[in-house]
BATI-245918 format. One record per residue: x, y, z of N, C-alpha, C in turn; residue in one letter. Coordinates in Angstrom, 3 decimals. Layout:
+----------+----------+----------+----------+----------+----------+----------+----------+----------+-----+
:   n_east :  n_north :     n_up :  ca_east : ca_north :    ca_up :   c_east :  c_north :     c_up : res :
+----------+----------+----------+----------+----------+----------+----------+----------+----------+-----+
:        X :        Y :        Z :        X :        Y :        Z :        X :        Y :        Z :   a :
...
+----------+----------+----------+----------+----------+----------+----------+----------+----------+-----+
//
This chain:
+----------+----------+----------+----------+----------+----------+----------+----------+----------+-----+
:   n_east :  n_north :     n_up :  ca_east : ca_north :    ca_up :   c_east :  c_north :     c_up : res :
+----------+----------+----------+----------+----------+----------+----------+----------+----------+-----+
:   56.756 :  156.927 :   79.949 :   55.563 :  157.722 :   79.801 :   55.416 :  158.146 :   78.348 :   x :
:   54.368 :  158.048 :   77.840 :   54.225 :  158.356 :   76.475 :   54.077 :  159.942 :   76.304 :   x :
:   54.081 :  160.560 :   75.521 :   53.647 :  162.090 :   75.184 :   52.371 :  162.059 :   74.654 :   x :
:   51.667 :  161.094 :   74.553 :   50.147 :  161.157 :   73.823 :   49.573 :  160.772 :   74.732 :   x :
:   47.800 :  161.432 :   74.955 :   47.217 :  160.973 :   75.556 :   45.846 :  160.652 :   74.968 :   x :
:   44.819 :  159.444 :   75.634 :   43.735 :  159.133 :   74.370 :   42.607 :  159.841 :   74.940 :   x :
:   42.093 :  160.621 :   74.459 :   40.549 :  161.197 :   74.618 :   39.816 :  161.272 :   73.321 :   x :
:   38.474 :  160.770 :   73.407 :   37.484 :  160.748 :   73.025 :   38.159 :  160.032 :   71.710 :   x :
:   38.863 :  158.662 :   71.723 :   39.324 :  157.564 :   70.553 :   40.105 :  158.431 :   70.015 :   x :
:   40.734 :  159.411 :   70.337 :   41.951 :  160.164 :   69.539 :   43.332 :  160.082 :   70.542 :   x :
:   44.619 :  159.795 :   69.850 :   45.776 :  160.197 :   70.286 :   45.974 :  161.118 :   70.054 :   x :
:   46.078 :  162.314 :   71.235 :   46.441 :  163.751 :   71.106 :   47.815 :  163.613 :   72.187 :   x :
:   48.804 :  164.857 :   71.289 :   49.967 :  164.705 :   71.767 :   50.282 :  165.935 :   72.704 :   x :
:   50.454 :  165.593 :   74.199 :   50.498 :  166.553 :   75.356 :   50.550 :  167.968 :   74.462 :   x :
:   51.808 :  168.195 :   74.153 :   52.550 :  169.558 :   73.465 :   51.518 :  170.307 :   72.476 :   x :
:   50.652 :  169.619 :   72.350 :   49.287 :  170.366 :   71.580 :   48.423 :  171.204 :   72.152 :   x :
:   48.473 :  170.544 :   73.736 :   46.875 :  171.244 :   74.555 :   47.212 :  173.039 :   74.973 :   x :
:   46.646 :  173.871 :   74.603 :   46.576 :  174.635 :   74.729 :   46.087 :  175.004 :   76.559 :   x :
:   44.770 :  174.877 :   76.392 :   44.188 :  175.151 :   78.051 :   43.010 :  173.739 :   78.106 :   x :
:   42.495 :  173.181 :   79.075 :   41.885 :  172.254 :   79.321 :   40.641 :  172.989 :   80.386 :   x :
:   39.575 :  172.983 :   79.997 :   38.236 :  173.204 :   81.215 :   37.861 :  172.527 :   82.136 :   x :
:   37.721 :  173.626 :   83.119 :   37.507 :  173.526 :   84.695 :   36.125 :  173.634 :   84.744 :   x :
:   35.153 :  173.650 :   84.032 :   33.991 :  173.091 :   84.415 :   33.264 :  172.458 :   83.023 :   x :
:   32.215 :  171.820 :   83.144 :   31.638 :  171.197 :   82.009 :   30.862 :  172.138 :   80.979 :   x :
:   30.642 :  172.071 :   79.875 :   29.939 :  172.859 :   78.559 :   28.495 :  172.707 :   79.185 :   x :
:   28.079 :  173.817 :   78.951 :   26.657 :  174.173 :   78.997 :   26.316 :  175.209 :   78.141 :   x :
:   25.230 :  175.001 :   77.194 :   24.980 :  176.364 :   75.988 :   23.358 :  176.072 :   76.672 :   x :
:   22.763 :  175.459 :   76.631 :   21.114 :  175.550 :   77.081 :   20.342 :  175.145 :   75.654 :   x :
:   21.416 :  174.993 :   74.436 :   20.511 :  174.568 :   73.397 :   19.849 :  172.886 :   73.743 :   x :
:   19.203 :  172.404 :   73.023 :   18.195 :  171.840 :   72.876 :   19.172 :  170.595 :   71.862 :   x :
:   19.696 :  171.082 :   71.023 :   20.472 :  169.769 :   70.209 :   22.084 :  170.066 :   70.672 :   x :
:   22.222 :  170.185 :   71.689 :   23.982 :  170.012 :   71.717 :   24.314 :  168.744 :   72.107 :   x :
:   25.693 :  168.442 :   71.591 :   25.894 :  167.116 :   72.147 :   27.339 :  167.011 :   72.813 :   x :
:   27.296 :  168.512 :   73.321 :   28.328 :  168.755 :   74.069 :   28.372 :  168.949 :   75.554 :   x :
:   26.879 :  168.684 :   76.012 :   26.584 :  169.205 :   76.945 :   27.381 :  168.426 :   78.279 :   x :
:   28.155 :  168.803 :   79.660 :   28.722 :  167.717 :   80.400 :   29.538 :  167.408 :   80.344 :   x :
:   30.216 :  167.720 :   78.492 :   31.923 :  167.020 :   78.730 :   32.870 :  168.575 :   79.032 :   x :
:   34.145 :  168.394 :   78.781 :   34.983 :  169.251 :   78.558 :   35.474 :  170.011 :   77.765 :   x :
:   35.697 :  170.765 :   77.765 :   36.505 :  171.445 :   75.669 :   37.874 :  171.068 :   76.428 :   x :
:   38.737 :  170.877 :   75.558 :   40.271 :  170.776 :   75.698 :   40.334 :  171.398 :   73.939 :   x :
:   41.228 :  172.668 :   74.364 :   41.254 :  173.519 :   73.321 :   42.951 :  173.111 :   72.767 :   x :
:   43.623 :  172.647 :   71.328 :   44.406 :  172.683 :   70.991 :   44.769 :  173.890 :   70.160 :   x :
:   46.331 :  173.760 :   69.417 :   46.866 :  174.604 :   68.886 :   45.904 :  174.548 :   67.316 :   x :
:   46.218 :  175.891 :   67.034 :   45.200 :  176.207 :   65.478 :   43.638 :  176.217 :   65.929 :   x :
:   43.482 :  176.011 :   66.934 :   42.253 :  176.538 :   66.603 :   41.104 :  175.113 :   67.266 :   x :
:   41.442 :  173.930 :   67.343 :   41.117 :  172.785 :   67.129 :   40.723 :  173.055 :   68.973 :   x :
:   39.763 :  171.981 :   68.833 :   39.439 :  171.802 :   70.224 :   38.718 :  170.111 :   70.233 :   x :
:   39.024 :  169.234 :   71.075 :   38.556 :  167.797 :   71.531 :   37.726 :  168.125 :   72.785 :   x :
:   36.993 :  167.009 :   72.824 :   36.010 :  166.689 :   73.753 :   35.852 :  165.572 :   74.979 :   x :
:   36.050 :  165.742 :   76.223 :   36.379 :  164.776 :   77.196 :   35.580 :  164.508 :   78.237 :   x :
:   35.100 :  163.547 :   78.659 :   34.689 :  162.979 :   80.170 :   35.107 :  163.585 :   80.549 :   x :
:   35.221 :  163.212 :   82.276 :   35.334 :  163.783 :   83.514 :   36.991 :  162.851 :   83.382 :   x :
:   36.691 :  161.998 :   83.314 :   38.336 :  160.655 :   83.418 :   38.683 :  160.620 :   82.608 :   x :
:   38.447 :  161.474 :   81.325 :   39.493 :  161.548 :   80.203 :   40.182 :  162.984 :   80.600 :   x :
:   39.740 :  163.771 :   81.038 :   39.868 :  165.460 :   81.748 :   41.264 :  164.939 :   82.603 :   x :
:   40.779 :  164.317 :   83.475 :   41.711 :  163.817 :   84.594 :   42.963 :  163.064 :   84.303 :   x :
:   42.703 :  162.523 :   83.450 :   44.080 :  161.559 :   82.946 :   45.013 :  162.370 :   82.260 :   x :
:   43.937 :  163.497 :   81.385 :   44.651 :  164.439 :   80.488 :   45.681 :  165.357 :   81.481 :   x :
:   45.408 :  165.325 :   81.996 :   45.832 :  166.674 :   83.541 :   47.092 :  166.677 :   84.111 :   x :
:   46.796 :  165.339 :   84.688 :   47.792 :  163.992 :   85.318 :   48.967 :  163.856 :   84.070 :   x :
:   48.404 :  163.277 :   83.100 :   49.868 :  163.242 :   82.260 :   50.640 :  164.243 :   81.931 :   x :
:   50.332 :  165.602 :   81.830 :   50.645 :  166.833 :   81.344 :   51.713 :  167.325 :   82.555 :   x :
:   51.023 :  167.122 :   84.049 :   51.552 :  167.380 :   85.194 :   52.837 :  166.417 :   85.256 :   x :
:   52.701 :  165.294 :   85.263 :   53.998 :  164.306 :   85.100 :   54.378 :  164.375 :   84.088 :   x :
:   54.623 :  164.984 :   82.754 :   55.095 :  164.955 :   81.552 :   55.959 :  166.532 :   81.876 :   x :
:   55.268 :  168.020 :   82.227 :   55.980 :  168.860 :   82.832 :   57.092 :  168.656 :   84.107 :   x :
:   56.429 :  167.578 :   85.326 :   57.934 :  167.409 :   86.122 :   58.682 :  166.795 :   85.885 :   x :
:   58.494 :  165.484 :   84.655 :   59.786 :  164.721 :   84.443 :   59.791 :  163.762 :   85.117 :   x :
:   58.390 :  163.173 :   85.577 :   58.128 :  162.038 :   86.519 :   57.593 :  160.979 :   85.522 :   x :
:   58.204 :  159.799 :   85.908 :   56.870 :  158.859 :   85.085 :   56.170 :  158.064 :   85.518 :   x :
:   55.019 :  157.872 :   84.827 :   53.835 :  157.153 :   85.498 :   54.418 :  156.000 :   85.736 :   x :
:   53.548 :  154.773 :   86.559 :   53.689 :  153.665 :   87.403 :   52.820 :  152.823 :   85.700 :   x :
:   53.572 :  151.807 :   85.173 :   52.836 :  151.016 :   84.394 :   51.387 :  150.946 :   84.129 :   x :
:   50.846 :  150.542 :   85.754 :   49.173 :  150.674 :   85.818 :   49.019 :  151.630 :   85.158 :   x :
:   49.673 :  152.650 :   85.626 :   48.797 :  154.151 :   85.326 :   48.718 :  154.394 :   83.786 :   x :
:   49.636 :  154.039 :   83.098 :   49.987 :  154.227 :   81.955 :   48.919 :  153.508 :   81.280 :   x :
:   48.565 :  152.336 :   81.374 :   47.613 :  151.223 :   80.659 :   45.767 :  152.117 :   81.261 :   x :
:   45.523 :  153.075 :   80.994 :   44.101 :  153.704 :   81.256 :   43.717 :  153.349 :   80.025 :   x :
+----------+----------+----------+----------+----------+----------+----------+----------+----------+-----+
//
């Protein structure tokens, strides 16, 4: 199992994510282009931006990276 996971064309490394969102960004502006995905907030301050299946993968690896389980090959190749 790797310690990095890829969201939004970035390798971010598990031990970074601070907290990950449970529902999608909504501000009501007119030019956001955040609207629908996720914040995944890192350390310093930094925050990335995710799908619904980048959210999920992010989750999943963090969960098997905390029990010490490792993914099944397939799973690994997302």
């Amino acid at each position: 199992m790797s310690v990095f996971s890829v969201v939004d064309d970035k390798h971010i490394p598990l031990y970074r994510v601070v907290w990950i969102a449970a529902t999608p960004h909504f501000c009501g502006e007119e030019d956001c282009l955040r609207e629908g995905y996720y914040e995944i907030r890192l350390e310093q301050g930094e925050s990335v931006w995710a799908n619904v299946k980048e959210r999920d993968r992010l989750i999943q690896s963090i969960q098997a990276w905390h029990d010490g389980s490792a993914l099944d090959d397939d799973e690994e190749n997302w």
